[in-house]
N, C-alpha and C positions, 0 to 999 in steps of 0.2 A: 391196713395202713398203706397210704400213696403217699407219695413226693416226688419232689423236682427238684431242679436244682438249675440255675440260671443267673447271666449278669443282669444288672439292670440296666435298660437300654437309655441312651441320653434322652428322649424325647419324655422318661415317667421321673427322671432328675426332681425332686419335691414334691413329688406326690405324697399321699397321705398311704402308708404302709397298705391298709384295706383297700383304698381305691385303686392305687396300683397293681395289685392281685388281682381283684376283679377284671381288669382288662387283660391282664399278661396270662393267667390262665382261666378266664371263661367263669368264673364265680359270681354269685352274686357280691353284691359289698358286704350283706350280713355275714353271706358265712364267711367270706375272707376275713370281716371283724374278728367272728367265733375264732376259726383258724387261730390268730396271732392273741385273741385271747387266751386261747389252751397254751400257750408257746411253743407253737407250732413253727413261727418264722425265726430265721435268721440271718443276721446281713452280715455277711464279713466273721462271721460266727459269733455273732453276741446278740442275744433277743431282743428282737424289736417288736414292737405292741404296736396296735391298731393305729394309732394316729401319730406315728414314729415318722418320717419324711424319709424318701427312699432317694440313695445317693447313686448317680448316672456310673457302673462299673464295676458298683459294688456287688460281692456276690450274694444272692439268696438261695437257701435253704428252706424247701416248704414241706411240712409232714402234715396228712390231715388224712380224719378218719372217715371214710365216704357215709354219708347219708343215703338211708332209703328212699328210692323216689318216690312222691307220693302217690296216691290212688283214688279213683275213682269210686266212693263209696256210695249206693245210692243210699239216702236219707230224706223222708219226705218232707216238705217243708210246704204244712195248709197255707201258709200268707202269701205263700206265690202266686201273683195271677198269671193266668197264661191270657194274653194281648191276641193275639193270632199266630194260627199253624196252618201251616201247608206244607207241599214237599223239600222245599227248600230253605224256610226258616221258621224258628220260634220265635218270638218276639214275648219278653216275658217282663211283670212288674214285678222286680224287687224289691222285698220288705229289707228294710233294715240286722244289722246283725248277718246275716248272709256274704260269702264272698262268691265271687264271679266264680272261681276252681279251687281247685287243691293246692295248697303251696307248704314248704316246709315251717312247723310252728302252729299253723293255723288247724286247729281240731273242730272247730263250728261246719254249719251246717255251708253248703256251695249250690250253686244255679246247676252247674252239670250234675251234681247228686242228684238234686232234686228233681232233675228233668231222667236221668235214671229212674228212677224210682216211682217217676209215674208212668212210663216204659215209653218214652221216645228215644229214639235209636238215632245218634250220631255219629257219622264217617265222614272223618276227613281229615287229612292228613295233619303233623305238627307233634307238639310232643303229646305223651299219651294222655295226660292230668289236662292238658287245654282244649281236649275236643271241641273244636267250632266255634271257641272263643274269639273274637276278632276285636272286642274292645272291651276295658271291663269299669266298674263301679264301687268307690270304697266299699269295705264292711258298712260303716257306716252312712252310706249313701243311697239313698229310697229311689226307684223310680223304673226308667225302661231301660230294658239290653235286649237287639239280639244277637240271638246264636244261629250259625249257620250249621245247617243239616247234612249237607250232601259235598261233596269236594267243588263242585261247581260253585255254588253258592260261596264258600270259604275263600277262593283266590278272589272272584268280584269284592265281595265284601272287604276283605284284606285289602283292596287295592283301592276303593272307595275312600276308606279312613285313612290310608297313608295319603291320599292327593287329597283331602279335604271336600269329599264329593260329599258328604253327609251332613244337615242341617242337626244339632245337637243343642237343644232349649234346656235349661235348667231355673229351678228356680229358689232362691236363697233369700233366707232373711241374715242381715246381718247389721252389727252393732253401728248405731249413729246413725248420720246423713252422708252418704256419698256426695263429694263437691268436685264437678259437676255433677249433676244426677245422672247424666246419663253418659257414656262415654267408652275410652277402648284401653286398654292395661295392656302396654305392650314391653314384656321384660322375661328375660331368657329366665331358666327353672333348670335347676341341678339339687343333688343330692346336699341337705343343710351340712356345711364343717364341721361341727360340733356334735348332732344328734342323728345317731344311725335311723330312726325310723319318720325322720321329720324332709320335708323339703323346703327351699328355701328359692328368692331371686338371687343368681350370682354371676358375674363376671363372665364363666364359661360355661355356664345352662346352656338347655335347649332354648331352642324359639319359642314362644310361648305367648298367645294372644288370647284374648278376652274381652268380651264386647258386654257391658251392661246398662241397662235403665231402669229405673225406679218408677215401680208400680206402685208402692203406698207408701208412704212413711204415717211413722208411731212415734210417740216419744223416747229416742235412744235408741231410735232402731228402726229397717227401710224391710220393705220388699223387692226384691229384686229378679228381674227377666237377663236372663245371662248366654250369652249366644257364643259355645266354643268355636275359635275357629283351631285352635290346635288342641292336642288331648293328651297334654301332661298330669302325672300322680300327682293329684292332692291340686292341679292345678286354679279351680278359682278360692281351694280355701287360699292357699299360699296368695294370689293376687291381691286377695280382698283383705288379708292379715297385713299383708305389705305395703298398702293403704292407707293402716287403721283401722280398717272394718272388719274383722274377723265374723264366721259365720258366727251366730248367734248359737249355743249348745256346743262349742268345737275348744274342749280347753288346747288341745295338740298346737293350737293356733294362737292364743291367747285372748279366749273368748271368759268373759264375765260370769264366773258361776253364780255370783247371785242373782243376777239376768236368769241363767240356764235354770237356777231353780224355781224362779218366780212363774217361767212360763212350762213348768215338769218338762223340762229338756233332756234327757238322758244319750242324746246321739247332736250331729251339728245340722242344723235346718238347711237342709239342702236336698234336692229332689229332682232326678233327670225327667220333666216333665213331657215333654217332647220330642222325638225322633222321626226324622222322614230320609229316605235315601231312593235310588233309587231299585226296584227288587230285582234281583240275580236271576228270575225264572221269566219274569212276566216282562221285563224290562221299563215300567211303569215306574213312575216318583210317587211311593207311598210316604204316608204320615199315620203316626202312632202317637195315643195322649194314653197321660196318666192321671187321673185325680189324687191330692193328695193322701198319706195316710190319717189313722185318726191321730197318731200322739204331733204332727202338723201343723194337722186343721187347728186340732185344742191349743196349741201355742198361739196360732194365728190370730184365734176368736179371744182369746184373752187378749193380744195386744189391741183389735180392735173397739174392745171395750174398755180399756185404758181412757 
């Protein structure tokens, strides 16, 4: 067991008990939730729960039982495509169901497993569960990521997606007609108030932009080319939910299950279709495609034959 013990400083004065933890000692906000779940916290010595608001000089009291970090287990995963390899990157297509790494909670299968497990070897620095991770793609989200190989490759790349040097095309079906059809969503993205595993537009989000146009429209539903220019979690389900248009299969968003089941949706239609950056070894502007999956296509070809 660990704890702390501290005031609260005026500048976290209203914060949300988990969110303030999270920043004052390094947590993520779940486990801080967890934390004042277990009743762990206490302010001034009386328990305060996850969405309690922390008063600026009050004292806190933290106990919490450390987690194991997680690990790199390799597990093979057939629906991986591997995009291209060289000495410096893999460039891979993720199936669905898959997460980028290891994280606490999450027991499914990961892109670094599965790239273990078919024996490519990655070095480079960071924590040890994110080897060469440099951007990642929901569970539920299909399509390209790369991963960098070599510690060189890893600071480029790192530095590419922080300054917005990488073209990142997706492509999404979602509920209605976007009005305009084609257009830019520009609204900061923070952790939702009320629901630990949701995000939301708010107040004091991140920056957060989105660039869309309409490739087809269906009846009650578009196709859509979506061009990040920044790479917020969950960021164009949250854009397009906040809308009105939630992805199409994405109840997390408040997407239409009868929609979702009409067209066998079981994940939200959304696909990182294209990737180009420029590469870490060769100094070149590559481009990398994905064709869609099959459970996709079959939503697709169903709405086209509507």
């Amino acid at each position: 067991m660990e704890s702390r013990a501290l005031p609260v400083p005026d500048g976290r004065d209203g914060e949300r008990v988990d969110a303030g933890l999270a920043k004052l000692l390094g947590f993520s906000r779940t486990f801080a939730a967890e934390v004042a779940d277990n009743g762990g916290v206490t302010m001034d010595g009386c328990p305060a729960g996850k969405s309690d608001r922390l008063r600026a000089g009050a004292w806190l009291e933290v106990s919490w039982q450390p987690k194991a970090e997680p690990e790199i287990i390799p597990v093979a995963v057939p629906d991986l495509g591997i995009i291209h390899d060289d000495d410096d990157i893999v460039v891979v297509d993720k199936p669905a169901g898959v997460a980028a790494h290891p994280s606490l909670g999450w027991e499914g299968p990961t892109v670094l497993g599965a790239l273990a497990a078919a024996g490519f070897r990655i070095a480079t620095t960071g924590a040890a569960e994110r080897q060469g991770i440099v951007h990642r793609l929901d569970v539920g989200t299909s399509g390209l990521m790369v991963v960098a190989k070599t510690e060189h490759a890893y600071v480029a790349l790192k530095r590419a997606f922080k300054e917005r040097e990488v073209d990142k095309i997706y492509h999404a079906v979602v509920q209605g007609h976007p009005d305009p059809l084609a257009g830019t969503i520009d609204a900061p993205i923070g952790r939702h108030p009320n629901h630990s595993w949701k995000f939301a537009v708010t107040p004091t989000g991140k920056d957060s932009v989105t660039h869309y146009e309409t490739l087809e429209a269906f009846p009650g539903a578009s196709l859509l080319e979506v061009h990040l220019e920044t790479g917020r979690t969950h960021q164009i389900r949250v854009h397009m939910a906040a809308h009105r248009h939630p992805c199409v299969g994405d109840p997390l968003y408040g997407a239409d299950p009868t929609l979702s089941a009409r067209l066998q949706l079981t994940r939200q239609w959304l696909h990182a279709r294209e990737l180009s950056f420029t590469h870490p070894g060769t100094g070149q502007w590559v481009t990398f495609t994905s064709a869609y999956p099959a459970d996709l296509a079959r939503a697709l070809a169903i709405l086209r034959g509507e």
